[in-house]
Backbone bond lengths (Angstrom), bond angles and torsions (degrees), N, CA, C in turn:
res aa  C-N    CA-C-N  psi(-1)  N-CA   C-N-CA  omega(-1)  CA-C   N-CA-C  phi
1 X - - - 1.448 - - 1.524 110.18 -
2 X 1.669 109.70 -38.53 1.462 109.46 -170.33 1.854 109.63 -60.10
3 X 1.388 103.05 -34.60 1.268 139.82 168.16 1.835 127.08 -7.42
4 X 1.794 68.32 -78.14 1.950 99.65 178.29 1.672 105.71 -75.49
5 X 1.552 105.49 -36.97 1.626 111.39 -171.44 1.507 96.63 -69.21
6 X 1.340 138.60 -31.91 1.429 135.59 171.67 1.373 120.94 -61.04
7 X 1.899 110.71 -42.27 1.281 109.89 169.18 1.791 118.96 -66.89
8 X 1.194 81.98 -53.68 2.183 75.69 170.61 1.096 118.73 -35.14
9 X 1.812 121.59 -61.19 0.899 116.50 162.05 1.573 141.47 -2.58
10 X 1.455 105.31 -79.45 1.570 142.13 -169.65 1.755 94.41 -60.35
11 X 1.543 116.39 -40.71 0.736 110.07 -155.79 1.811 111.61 -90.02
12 X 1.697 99.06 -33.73 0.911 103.42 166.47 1.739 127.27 -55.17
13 X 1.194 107.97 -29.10 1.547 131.01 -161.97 1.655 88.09 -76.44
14 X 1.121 115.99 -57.83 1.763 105.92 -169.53 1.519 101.51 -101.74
15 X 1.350 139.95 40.42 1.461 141.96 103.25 1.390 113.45 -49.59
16 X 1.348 109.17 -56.08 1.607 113.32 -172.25 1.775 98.60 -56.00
17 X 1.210 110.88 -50.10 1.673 111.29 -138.72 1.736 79.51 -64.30
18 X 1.641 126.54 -67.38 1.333 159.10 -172.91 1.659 77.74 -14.11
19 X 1.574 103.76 -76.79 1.560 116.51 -175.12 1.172 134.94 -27.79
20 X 1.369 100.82 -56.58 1.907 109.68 -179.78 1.618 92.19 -97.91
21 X 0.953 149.45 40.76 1.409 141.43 126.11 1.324 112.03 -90.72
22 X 1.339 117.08 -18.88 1.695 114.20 177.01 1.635 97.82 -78.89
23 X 1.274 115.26 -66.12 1.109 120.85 -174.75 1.580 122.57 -47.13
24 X 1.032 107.12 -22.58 1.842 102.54 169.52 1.649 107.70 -92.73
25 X 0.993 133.79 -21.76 1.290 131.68 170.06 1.659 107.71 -85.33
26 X 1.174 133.17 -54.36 1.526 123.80 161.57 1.686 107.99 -36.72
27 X 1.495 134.36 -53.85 1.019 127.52 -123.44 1.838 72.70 -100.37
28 X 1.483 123.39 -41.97 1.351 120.99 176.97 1.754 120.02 -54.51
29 X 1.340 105.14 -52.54 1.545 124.49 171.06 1.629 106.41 -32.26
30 X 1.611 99.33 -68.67 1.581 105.57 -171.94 2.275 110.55 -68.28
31 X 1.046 122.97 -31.34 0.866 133.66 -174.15 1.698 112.59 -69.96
32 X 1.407 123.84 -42.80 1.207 146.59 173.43 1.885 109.45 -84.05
33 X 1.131 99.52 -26.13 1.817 104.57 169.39 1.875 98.44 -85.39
34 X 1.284 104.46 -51.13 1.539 80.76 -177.83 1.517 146.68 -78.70
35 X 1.616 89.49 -10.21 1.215 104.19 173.25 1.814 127.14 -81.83
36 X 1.745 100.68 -32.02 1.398 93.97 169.29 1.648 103.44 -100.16
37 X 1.086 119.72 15.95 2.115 109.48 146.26 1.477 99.31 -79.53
38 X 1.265 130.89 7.61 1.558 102.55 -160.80 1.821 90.94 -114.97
39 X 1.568 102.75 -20.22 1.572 122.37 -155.97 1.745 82.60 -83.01
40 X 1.399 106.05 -66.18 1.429 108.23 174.67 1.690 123.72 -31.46
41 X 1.320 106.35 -62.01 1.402 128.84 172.42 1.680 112.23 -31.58
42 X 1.373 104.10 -64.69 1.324 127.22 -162.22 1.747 96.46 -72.63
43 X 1.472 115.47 -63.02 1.320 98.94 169.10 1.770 143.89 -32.34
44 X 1.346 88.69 -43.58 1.978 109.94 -173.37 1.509 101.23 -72.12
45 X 1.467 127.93 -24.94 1.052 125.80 -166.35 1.705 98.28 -92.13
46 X 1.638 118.21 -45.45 0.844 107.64 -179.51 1.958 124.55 -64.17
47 X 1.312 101.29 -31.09 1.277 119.46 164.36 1.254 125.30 -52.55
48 X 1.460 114.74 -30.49 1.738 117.47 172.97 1.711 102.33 -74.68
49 X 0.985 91.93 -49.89 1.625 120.04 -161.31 2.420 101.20 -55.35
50 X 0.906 92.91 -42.45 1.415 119.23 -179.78 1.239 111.16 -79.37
51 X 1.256 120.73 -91.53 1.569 142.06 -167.85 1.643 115.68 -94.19
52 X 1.226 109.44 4.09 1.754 140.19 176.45 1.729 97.85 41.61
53 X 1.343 114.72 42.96 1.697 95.15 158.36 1.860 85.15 -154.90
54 X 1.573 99.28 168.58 1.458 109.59 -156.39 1.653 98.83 -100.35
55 X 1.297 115.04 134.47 1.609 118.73 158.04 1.219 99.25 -6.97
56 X 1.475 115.99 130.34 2.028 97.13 169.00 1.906 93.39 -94.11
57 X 0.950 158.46 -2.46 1.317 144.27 140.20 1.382 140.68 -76.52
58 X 1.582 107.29 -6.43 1.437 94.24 170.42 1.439 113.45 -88.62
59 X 0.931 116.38 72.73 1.895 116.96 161.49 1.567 74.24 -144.68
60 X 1.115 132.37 -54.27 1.968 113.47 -153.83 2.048 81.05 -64.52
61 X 1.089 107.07 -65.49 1.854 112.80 -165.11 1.714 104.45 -38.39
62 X 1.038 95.77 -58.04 1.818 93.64 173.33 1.287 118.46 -55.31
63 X 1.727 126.11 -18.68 1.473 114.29 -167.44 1.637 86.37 -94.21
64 X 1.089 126.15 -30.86 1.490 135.40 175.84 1.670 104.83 -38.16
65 X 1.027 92.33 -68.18 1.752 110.01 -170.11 1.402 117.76 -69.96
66 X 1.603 113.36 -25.52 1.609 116.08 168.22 1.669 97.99 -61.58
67 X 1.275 110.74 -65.69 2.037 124.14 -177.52 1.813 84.28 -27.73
68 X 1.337 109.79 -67.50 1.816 105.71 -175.51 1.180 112.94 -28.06
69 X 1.230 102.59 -102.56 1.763 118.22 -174.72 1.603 120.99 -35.50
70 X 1.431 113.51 -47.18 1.843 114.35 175.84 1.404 86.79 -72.30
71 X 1.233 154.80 -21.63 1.695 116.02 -171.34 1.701 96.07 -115.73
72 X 1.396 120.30 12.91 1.264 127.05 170.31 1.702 110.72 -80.30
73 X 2.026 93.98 -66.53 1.264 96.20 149.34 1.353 169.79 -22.16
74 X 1.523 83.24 -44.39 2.163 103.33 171.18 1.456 94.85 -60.75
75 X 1.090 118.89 -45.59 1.897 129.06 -159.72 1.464 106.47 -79.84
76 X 1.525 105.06 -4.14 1.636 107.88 -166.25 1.836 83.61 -111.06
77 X 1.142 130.59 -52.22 1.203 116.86 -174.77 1.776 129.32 -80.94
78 X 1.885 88.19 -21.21 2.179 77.78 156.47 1.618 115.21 -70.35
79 X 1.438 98.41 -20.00 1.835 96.15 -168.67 1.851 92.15 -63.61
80 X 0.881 132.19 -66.14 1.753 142.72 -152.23 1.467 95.83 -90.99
81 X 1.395 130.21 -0.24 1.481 115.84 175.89 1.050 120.08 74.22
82 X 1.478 131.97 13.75 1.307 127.08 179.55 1.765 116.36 -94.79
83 X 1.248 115.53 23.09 1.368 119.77 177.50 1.689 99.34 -77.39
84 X 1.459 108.96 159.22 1.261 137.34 163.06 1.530 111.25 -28.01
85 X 1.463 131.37 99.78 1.571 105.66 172.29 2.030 91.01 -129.36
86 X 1.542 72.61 134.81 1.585 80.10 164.15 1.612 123.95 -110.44
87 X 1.802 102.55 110.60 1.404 91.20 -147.92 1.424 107.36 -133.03
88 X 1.847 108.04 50.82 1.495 120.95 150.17 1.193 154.21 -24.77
89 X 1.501 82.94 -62.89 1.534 114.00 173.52 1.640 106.88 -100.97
90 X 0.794 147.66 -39.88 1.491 134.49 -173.35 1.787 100.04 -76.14
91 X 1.545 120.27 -43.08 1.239 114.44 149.45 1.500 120.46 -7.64
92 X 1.240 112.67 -71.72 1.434 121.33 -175.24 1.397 115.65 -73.64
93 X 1.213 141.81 6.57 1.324 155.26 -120.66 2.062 79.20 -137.14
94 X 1.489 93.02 135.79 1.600 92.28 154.67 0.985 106.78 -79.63
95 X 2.065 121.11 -169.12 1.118 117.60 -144.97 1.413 103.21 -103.65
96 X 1.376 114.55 -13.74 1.568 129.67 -164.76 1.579 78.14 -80.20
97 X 1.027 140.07 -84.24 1.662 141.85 178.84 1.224 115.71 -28.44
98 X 1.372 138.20 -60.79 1.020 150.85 -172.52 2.053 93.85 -45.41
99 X 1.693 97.95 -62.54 1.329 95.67 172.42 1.661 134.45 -53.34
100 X 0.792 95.90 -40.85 1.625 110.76 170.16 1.441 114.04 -54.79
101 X 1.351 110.60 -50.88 1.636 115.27 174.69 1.437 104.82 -76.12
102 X 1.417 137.11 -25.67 1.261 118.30 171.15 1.797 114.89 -72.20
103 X 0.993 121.60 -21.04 1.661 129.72 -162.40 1.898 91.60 -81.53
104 X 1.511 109.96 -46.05 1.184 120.67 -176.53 1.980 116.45 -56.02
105 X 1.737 89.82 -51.64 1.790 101.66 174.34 1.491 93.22 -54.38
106 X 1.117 123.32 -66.06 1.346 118.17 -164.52 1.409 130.32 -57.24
107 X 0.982 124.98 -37.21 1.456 147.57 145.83 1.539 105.62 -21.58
108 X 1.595 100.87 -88.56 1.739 111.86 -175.24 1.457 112.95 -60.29
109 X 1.602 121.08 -42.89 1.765 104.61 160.64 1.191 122.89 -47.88
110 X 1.358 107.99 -52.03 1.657 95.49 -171.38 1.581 124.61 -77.16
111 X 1.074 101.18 -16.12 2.028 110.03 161.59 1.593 105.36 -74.01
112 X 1.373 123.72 -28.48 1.342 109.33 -171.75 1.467 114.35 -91.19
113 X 1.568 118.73 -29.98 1.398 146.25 157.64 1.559 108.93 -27.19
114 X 1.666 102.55 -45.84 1.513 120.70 -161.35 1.545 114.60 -75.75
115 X 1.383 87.18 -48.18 1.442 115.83 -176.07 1.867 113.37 -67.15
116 X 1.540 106.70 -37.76 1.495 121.12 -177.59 1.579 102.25 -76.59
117 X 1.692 133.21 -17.05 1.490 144.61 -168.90 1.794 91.13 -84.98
118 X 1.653 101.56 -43.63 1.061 120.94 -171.44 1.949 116.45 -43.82
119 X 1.429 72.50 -64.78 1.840 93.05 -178.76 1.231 113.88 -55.59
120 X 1.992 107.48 -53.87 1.898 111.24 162.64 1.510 124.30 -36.61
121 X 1.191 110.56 -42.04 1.514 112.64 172.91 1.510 114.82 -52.52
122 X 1.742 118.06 -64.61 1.031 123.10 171.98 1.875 137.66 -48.75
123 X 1.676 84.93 -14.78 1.425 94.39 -174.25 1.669 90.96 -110.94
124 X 1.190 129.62 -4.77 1.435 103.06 148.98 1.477 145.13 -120.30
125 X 1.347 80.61 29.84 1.662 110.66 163.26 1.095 95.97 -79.42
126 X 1.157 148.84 -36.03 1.605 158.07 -160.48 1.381 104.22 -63.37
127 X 1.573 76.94 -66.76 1.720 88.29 -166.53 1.629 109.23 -56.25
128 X 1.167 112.01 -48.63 1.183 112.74 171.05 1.122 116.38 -14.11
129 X 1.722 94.14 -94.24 1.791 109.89 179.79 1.514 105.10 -16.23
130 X 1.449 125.06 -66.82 1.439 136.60 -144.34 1.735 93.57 -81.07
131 X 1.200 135.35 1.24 1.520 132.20 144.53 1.604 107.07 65.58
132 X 1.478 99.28 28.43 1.699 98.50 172.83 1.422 99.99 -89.64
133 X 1.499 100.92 148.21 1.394 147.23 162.56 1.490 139.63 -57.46
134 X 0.578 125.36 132.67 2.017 113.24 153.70 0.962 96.84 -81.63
135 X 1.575 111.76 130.85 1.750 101.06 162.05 1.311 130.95 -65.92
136 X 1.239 120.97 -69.98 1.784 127.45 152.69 1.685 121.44 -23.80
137 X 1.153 87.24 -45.48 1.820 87.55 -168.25 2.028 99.37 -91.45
138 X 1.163 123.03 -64.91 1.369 99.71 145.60 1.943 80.38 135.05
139 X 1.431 105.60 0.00 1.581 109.01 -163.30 2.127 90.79 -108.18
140 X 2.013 93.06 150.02 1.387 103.60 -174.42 1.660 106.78 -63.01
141 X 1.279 117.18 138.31 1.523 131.30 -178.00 1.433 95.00 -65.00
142 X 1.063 161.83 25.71 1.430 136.25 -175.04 1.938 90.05 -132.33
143 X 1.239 126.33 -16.17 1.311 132.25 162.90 1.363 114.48 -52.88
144 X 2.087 133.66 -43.73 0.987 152.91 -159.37 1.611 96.24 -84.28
145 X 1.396 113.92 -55.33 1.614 120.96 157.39 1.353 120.04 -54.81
146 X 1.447 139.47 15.63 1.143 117.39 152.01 1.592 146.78 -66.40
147 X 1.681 81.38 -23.20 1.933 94.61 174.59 1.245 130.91 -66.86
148 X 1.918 92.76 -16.55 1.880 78.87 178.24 1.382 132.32 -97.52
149 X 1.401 100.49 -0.40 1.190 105.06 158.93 1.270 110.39 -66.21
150 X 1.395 116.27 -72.31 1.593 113.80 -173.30 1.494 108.43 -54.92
151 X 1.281 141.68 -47.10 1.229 112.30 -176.42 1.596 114.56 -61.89
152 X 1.457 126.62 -16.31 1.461 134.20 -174.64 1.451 105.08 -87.33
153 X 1.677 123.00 -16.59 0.749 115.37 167.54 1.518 121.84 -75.70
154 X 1.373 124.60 -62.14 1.275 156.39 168.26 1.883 107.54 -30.95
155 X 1.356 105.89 -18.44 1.489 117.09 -159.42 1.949 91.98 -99.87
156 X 1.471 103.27 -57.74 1.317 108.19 153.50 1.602 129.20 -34.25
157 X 1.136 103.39 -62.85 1.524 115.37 177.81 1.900 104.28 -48.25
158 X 1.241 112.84 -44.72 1.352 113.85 -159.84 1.667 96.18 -78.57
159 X 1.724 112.37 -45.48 1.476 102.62 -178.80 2.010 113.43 -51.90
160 X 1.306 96.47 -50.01 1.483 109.53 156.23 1.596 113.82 -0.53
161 X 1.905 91.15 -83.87 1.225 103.25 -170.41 1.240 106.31 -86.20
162 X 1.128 141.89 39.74 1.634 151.48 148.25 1.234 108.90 -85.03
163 X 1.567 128.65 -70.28 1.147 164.19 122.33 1.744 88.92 30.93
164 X 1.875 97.22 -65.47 1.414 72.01 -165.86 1.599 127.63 -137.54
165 X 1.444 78.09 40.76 1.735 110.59 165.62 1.750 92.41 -90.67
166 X 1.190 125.12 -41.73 1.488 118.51 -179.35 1.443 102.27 -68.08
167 X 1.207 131.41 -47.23 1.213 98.39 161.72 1.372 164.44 -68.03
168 X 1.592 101.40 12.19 1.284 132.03 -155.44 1.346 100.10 -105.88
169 X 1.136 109.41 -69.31 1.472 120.22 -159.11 1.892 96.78 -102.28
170 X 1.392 109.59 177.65 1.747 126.64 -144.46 1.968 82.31 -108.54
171 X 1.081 112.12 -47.07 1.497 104.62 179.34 1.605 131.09 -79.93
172 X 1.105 123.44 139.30 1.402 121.23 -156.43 2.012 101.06 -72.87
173 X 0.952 130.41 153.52 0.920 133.43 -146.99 1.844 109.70 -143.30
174 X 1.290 145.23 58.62 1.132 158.74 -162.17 1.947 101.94 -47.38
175 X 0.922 114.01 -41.44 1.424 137.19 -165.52 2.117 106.57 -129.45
176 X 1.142 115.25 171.65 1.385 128.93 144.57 1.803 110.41 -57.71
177 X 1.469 125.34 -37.25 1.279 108.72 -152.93 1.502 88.56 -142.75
178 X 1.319 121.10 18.90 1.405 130.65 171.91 1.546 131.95 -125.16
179 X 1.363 125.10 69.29 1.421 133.37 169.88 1.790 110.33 -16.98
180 X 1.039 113.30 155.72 1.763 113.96 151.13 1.476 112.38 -62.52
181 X 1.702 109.63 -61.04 1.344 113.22 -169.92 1.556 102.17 -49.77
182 X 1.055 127.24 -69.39 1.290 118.86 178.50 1.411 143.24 -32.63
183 X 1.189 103.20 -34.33 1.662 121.44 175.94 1.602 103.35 -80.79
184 X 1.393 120.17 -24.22 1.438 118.80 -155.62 2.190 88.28 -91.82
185 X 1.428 107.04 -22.19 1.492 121.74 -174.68 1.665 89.85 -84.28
186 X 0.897 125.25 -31.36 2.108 120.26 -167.46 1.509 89.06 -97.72
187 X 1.660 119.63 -29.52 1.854 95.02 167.36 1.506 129.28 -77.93
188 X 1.199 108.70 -17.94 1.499 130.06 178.35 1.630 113.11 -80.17
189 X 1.552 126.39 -23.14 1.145 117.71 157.45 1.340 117.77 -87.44
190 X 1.453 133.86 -7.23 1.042 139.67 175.66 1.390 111.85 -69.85
């Protein structure tokens, strides 16, 4: 018994570690994407406004940095549970079920998450090959596509570790650091 309670342990321990290494790089990713879209932003405007013509790269640099933050993001909202759930029918679901169907969502997102990082990779090997450009900015387009893999990856990883914190522990678990009961208490003050 002392045994298995050691392996949980271990296991629990590098869920955690896995976890807050995502979470400081998501939370850096999105923080450093929004601030130089905002630096960018603020410049082009002042630049019209001033010298009456616009950065000729901040529209390619800004589409760069949106790809950032939304595929930074996805990885920021499976971590905290704030993704889309439509939850009608599992609503009605006892709790032993309810659990079962969450271990299951989690399961098939995060294999499909993996698999969709998967395909991004392959499709920017592509681009590669095909040696397109930004025009303005002057750098290969398949560099700007690197985030979605990694954020599709990273998004995976987290369903992952949903996946299998629900299997660990007795309470259903929406997130790594997000219960049901809890979320159903942060919709009720809302």
């Amino acid at each position: 018994m002392g045994e298995r309670s050691a392996k949980k342990s271990r296991l629990a321990g590098v869920i955690e570690a896995i976890d807050g290494v995502i979470a400081k790089l998501e939370q850096f990713i999105m923080a450093i994407g929004v601030i130089l879209m905002a630096i960018n932003t603020i410049a082009n405007v002042i630049s019209r406004f001033i010298f009456n013509h616009s950065i000729i790269f901040a529209e390619e640099l800004n589409s760069i940095f949106i790809l950032l933050v939304t595929f930074a993001g996805i990885g920021f909202a499976a971590r905290h549970g704030r993704h889309i759930r439509m939850s009608a029918i599992s609503d009605a679901l006892p709790k032993q079920a309810r659990k079962i169907l969450m271990i299951v969502i989690a399961a098939i997102t995060s294999v499909l998450l993996l698999v969709l990082a998967w395909y991004a990779i392959q499709y920017i090997i592509s681009l590669q090959a095909k040696g397109r450009v930004y025009p303005a900015l002057g750098i290969p387009i398949y560099v700007s596509y690197l985030w979605v893999p990694i954020g599709l990856g990273v998004t995976g990883i987290q369903y992952g570790l949903t996946f299998l914190i629900n299997l660990r522990e007795k309470e259903i678990y929406l997130s790594t650091d997000l219960r049901e009961e809890d979320a159903q208490e942060l919709e009720l003050e809302l």
